[in-house]
PyMOL Python script that loads the backbone (N, CA, C, O; Angstrom):
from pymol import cmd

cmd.read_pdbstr("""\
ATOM      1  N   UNK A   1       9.252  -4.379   0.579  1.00  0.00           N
ATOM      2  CA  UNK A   1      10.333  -4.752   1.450  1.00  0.00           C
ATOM      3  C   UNK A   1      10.574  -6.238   1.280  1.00  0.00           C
ATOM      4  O   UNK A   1       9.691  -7.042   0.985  1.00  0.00           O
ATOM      5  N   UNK A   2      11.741  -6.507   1.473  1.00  0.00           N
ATOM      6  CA  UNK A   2      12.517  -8.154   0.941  1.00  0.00           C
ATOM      7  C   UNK A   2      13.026  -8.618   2.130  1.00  0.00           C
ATOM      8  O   UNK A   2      14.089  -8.089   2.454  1.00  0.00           O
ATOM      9  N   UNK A   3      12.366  -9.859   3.247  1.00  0.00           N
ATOM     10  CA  UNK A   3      13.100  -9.956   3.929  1.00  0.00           C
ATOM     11  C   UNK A   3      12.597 -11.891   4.473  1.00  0.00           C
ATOM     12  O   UNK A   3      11.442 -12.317   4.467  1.00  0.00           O
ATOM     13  N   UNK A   4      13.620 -12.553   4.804  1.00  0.00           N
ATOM     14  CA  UNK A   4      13.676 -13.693   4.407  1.00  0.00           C
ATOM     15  C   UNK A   4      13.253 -14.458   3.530  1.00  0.00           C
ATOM     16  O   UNK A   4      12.860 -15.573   3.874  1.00  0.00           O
ATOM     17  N   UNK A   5      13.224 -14.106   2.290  1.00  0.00           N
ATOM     18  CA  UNK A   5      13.129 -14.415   1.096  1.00  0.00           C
ATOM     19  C   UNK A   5      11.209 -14.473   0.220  1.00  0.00           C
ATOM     20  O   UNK A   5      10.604 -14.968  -0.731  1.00  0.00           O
ATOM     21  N   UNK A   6      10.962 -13.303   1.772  1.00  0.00           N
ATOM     22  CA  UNK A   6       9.528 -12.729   1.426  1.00  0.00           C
ATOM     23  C   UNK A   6       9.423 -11.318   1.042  1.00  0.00           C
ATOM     24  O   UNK A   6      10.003 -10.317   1.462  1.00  0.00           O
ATOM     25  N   UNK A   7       8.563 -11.488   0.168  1.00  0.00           N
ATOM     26  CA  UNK A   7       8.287  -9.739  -0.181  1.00  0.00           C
ATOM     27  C   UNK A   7       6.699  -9.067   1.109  1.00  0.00           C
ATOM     28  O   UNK A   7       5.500  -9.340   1.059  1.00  0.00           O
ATOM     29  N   UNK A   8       7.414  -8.242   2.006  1.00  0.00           N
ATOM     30  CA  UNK A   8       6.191  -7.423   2.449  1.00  0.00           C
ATOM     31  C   UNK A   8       5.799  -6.161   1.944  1.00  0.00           C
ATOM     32  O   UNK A   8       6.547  -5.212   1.712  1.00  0.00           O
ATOM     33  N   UNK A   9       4.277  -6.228   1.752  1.00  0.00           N
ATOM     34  CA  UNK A   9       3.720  -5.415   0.903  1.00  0.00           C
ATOM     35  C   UNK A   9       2.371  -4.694   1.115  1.00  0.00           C
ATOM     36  O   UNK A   9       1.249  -5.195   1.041  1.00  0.00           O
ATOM     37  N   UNK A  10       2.659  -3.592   1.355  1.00  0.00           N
ATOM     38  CA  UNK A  10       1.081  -2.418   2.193  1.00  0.00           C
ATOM     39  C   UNK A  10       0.603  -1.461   0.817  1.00  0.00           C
ATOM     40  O   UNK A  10       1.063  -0.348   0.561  1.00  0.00           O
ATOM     41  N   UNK A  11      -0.373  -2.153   0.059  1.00  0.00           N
ATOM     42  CA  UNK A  11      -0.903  -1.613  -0.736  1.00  0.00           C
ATOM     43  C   UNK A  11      -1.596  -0.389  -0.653  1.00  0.00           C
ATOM     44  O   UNK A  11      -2.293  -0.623   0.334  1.00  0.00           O
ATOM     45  N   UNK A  12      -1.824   0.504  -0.929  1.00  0.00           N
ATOM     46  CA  UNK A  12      -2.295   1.960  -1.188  1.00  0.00           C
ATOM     47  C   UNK A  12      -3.684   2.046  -0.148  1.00  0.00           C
ATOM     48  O   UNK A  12      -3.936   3.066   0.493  1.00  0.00           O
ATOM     49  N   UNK A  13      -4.436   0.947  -0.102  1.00  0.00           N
ATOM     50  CA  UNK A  13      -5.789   0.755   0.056  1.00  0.00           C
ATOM     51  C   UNK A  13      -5.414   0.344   1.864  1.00  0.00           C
ATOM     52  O   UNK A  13      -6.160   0.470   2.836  1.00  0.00           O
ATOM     53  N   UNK A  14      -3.888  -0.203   1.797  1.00  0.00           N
ATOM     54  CA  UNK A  14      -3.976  -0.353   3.119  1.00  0.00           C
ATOM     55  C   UNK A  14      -4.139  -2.225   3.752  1.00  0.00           C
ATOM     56  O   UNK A  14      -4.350  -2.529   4.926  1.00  0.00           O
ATOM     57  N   UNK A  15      -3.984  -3.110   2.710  1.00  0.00           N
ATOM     58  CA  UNK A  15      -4.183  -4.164   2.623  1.00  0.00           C
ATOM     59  C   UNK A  15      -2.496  -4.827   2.308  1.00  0.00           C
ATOM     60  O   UNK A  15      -1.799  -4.817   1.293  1.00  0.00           O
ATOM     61  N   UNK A  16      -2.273  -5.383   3.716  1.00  0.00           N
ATOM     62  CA  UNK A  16      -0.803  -6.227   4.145  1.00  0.00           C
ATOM     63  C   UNK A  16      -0.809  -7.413   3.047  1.00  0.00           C
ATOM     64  O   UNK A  16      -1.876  -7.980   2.812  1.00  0.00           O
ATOM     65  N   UNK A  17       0.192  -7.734   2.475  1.00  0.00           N
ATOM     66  CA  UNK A  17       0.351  -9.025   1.747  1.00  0.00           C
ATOM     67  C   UNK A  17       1.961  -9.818   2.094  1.00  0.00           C
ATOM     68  O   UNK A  17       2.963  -9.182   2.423  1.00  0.00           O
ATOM     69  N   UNK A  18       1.925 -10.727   1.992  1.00  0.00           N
ATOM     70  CA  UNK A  18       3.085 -11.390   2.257  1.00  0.00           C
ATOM     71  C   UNK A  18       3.033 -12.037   1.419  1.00  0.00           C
ATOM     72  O   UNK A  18       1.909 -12.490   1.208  1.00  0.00           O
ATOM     73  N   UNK A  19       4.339 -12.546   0.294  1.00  0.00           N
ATOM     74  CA  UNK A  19       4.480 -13.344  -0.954  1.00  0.00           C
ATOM     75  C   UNK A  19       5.741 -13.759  -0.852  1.00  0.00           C
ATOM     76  O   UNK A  19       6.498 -13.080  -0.159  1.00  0.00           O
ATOM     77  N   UNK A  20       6.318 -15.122  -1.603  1.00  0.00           N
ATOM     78  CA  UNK A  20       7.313 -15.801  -1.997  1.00  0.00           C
ATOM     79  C   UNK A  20       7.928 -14.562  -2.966  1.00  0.00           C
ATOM     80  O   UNK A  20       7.264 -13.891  -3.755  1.00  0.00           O
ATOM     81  N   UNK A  21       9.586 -14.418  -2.656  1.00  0.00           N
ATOM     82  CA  UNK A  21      10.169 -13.898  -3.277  1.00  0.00           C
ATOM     83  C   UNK A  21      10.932 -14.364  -4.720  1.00  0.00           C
ATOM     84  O   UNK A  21      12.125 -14.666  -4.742  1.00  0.00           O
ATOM     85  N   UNK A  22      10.119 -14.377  -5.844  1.00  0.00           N
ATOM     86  CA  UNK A  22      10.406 -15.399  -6.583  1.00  0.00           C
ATOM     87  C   UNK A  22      10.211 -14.520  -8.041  1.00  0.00           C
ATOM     88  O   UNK A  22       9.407 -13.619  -8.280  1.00  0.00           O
ATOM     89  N   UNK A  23      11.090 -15.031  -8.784  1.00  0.00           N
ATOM     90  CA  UNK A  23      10.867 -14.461 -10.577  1.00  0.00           C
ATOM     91  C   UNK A  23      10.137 -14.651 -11.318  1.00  0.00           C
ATOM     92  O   UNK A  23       9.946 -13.905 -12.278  1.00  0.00           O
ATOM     93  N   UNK A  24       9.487 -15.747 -11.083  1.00  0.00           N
ATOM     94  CA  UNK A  24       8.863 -16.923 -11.967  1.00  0.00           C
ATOM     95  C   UNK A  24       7.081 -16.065 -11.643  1.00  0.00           C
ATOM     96  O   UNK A  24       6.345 -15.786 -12.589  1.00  0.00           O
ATOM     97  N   UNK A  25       6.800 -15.859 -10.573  1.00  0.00           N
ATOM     98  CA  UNK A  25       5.393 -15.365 -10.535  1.00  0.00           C
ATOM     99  C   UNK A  25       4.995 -14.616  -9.286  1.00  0.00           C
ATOM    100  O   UNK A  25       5.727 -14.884  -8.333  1.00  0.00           O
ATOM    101  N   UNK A  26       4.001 -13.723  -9.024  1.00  0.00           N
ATOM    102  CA  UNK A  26       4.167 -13.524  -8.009  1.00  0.00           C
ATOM    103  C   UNK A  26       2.838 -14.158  -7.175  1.00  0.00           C
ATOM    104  O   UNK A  26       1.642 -14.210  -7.460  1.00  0.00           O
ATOM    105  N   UNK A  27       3.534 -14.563  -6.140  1.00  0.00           N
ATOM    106  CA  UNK A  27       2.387 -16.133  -5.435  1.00  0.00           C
ATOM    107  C   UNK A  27       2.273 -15.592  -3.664  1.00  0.00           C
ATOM    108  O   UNK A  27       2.968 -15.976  -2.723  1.00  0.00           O
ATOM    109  N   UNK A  28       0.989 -14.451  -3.663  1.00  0.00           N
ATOM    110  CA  UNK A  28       0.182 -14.276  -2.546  1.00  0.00           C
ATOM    111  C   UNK A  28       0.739 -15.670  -0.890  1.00  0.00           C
ATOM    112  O   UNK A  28       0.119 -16.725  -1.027  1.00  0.00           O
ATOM    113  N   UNK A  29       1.126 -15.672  -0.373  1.00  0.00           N
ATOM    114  CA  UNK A  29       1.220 -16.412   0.993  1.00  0.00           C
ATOM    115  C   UNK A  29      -0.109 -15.648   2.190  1.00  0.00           C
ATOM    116  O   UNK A  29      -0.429 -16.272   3.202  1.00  0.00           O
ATOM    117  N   UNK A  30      -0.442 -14.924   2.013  1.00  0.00           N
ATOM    118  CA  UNK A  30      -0.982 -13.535   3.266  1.00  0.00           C
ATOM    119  C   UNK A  30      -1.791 -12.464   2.664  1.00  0.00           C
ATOM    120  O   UNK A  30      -1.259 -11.944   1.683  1.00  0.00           O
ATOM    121  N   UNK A  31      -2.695 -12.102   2.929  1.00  0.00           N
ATOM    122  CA  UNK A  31      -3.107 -11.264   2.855  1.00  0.00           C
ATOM    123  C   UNK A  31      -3.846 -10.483   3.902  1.00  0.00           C
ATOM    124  O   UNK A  31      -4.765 -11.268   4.135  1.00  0.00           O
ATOM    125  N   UNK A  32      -4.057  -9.383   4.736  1.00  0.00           N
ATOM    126  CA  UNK A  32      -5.236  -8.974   5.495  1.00  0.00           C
ATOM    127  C   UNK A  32      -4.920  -7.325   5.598  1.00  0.00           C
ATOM    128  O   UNK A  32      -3.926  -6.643   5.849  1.00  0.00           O
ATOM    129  N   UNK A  33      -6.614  -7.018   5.196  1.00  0.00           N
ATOM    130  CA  UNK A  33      -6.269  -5.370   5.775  1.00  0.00           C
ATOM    131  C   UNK A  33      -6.104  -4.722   7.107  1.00  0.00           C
ATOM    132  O   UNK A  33      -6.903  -4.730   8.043  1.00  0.00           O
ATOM    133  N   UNK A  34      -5.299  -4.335   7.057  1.00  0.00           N
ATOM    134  CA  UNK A  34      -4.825  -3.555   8.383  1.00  0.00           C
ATOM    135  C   UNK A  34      -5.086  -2.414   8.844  1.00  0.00           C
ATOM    136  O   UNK A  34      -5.304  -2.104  10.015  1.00  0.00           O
ATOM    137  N   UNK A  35      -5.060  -1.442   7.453  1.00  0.00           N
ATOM    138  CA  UNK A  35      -5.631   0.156   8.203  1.00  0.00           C
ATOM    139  C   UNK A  35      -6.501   0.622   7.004  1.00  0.00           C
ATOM    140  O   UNK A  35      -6.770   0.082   5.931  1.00  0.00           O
ATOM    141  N   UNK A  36      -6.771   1.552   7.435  1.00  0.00           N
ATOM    142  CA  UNK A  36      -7.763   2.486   6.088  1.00  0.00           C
ATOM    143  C   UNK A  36      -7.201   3.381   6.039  1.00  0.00           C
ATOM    144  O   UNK A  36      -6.401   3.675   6.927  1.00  0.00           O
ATOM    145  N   UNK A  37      -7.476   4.344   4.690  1.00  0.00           N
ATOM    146  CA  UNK A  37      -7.003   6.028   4.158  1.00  0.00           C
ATOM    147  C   UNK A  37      -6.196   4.630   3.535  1.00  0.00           C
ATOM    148  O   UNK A  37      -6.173   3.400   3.493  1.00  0.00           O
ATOM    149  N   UNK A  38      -5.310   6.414   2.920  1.00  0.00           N
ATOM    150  CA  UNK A  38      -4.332   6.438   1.655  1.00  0.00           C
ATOM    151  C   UNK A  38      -2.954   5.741   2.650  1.00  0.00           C
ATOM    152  O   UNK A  38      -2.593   6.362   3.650  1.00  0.00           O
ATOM    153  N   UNK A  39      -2.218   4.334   2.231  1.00  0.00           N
ATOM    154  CA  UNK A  39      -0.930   4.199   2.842  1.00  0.00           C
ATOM    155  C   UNK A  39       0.245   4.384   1.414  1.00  0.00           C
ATOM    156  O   UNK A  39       0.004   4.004   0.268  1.00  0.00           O
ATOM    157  N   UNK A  40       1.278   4.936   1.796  1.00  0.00           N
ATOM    158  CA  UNK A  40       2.306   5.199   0.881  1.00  0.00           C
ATOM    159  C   UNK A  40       3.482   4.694   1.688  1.00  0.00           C
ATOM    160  O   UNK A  40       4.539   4.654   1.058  1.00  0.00           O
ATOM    161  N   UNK A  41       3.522   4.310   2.922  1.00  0.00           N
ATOM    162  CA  UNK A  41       5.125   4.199   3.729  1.00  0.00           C
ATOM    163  C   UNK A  41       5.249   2.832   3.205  1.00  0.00           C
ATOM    164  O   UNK A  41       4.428   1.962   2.914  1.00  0.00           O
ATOM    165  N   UNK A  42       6.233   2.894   3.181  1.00  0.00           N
ATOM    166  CA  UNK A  42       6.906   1.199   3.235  1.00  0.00           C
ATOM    167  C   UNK A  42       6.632   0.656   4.638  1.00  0.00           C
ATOM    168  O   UNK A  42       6.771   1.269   5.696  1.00  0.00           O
ATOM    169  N   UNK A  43       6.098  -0.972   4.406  1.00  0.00           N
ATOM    170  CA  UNK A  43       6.116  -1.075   5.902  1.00  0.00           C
ATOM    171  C   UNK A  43       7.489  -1.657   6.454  1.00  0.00           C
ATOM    172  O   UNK A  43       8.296  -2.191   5.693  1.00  0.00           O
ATOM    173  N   UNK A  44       7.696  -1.534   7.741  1.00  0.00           N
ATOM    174  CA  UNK A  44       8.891  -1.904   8.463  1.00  0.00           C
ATOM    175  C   UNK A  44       8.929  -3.201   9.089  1.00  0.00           C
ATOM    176  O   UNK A  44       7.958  -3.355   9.830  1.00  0.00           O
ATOM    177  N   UNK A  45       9.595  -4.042   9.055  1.00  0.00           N
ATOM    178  CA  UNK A  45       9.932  -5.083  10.170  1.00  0.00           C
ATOM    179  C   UNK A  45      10.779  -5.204  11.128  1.00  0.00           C
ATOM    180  O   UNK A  45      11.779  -5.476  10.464  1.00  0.00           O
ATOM    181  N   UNK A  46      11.215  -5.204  12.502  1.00  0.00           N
ATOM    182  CA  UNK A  46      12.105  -4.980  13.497  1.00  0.00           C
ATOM    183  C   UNK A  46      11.220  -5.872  14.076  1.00  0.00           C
ATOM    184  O   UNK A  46       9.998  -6.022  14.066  1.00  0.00           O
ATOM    185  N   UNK A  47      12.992  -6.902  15.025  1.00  0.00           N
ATOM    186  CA  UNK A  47      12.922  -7.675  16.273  1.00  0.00           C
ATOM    187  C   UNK A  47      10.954  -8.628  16.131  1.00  0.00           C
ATOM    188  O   UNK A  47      10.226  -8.839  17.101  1.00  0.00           O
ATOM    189  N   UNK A  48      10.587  -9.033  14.473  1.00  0.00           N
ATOM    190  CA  UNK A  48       9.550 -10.084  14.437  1.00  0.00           C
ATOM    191  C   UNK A  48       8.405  -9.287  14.645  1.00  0.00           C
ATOM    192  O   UNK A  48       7.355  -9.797  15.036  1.00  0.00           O
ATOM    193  N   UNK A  49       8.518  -8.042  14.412  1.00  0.00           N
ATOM    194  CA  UNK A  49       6.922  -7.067  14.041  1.00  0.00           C
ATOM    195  C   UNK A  49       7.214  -6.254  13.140  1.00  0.00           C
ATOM    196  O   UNK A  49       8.226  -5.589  12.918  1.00  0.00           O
ATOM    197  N   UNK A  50       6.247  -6.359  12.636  1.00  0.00           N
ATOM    198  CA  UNK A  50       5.458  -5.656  11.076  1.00  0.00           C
ATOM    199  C   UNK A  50       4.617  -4.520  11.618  1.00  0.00           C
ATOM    200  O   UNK A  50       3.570  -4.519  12.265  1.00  0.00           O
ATOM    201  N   UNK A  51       5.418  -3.525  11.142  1.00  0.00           N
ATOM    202  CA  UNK A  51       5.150  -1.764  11.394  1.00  0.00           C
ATOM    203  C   UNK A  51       4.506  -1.007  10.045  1.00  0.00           C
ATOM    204  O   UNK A  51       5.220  -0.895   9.049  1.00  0.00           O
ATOM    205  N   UNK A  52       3.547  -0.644  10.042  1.00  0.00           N
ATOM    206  CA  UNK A  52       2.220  -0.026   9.243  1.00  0.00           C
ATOM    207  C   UNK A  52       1.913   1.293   9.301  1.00  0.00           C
ATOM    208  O   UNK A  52       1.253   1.659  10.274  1.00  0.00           O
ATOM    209  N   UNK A  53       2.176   1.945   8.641  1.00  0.00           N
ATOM    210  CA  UNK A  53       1.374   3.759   9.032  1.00  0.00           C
ATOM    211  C   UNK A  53       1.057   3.954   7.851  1.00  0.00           C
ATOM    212  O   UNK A  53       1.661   3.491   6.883  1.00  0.00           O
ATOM    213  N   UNK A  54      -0.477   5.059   7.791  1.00  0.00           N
ATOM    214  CA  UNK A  54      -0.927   5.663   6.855  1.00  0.00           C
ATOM    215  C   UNK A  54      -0.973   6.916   6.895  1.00  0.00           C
ATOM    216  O   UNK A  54      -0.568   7.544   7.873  1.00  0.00           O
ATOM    217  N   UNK A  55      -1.404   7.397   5.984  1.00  0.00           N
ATOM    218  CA  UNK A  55      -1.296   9.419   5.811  1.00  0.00           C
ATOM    219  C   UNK A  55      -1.606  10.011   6.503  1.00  0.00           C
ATOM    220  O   UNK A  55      -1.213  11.158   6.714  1.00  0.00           O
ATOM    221  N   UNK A  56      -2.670   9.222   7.262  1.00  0.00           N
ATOM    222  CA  UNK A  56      -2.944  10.214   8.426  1.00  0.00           C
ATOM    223  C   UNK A  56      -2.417   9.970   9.571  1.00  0.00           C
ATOM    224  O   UNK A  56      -3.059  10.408  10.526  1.00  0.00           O
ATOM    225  N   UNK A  57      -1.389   9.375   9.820  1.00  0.00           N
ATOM    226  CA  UNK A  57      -0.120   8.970  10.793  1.00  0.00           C
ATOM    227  C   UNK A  57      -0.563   7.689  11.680  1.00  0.00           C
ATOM    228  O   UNK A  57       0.154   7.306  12.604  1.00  0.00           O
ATOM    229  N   UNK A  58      -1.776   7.051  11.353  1.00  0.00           N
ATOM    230  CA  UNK A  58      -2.718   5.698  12.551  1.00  0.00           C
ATOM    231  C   UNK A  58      -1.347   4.775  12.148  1.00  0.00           C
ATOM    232  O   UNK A  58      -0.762   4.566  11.085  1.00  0.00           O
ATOM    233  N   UNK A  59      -1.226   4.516  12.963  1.00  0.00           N
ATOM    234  CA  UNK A  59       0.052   2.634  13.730  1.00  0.00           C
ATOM    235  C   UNK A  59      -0.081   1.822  13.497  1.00  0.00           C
ATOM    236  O   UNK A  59      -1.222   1.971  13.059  1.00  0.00           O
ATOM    237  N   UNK A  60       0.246   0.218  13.281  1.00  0.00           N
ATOM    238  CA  UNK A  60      -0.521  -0.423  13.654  1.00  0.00           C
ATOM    239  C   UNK A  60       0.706  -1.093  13.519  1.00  0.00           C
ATOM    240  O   UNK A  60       1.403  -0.765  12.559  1.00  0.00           O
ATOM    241  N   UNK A  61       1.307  -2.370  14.639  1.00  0.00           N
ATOM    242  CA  UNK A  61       2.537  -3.306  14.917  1.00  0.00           C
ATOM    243  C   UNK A  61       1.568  -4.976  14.743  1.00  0.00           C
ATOM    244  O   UNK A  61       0.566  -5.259  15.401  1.00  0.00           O
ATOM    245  N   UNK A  62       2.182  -5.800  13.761  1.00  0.00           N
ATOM    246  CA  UNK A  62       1.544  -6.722  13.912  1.00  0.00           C
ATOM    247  C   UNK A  62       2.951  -8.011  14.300  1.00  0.00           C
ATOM    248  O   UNK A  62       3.894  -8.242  13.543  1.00  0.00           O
ATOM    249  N   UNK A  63       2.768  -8.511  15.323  1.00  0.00           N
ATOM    250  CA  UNK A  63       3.507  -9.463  15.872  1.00  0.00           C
ATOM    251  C   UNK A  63       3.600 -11.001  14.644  1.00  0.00           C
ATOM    252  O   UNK A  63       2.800 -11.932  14.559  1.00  0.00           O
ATOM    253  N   UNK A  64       4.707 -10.791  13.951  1.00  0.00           N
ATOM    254  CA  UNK A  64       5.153 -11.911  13.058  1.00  0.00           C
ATOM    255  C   UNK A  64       6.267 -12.970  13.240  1.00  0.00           C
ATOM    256  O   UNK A  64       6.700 -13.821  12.463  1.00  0.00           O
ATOM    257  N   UNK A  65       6.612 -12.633  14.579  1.00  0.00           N
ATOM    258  CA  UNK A  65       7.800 -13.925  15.742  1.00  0.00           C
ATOM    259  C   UNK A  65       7.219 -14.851  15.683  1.00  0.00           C
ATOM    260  O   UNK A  65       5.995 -14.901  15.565  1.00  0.00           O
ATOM    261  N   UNK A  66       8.149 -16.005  15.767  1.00  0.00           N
ATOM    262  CA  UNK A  66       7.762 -17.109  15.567  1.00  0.00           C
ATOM    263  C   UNK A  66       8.401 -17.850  16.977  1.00  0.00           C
ATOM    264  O   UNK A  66       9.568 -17.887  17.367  1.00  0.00           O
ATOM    265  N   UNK A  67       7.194 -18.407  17.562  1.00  0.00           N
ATOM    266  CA  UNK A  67       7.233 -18.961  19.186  1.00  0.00           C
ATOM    267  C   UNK A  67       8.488 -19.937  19.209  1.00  0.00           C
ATOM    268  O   UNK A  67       8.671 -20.834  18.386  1.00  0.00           O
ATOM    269  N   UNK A  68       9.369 -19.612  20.332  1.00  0.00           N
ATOM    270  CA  UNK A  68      10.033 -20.219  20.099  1.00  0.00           C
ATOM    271  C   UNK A  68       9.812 -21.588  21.199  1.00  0.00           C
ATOM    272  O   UNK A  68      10.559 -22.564  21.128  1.00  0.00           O
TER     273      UNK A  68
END
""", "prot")
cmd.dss("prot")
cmd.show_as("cartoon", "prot")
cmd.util.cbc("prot")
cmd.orient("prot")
């Protein structure tokens, strides 16, 4: 997923990454695991949270708003 000029990214294993959206290389900003099992969904972002599910349907919303 591409969204303010970041790529979000829920690897198979279940491990969140956040990276510069860029041609030239791809350059890690974030990383942390979030769930376990097999994840295949794309994750979602709405209203400054980062939405996570894996195969076996577990949740997980991580608050990415920025205080205003």
């Amino acid at each position: 997923m591409l969204a303010g000029g970041k790529l979000i990214i829920l690897s198979e294993q279940g491990k969140l990454v956040i990276a510069d959206a860029t041609e030239k290389e791809f350059k890690p900003i974030s990383r942390k695991q979030v769930l376990t099992g097999r994840c295949w969904t794309i994750p979602v972002l709405s209203h400054g949270k980062i939405f996570c599910r894996n195969a076996a349907g577990d949740l997980v919303c991580l608050d990415v708003s920025n205080p205003s």
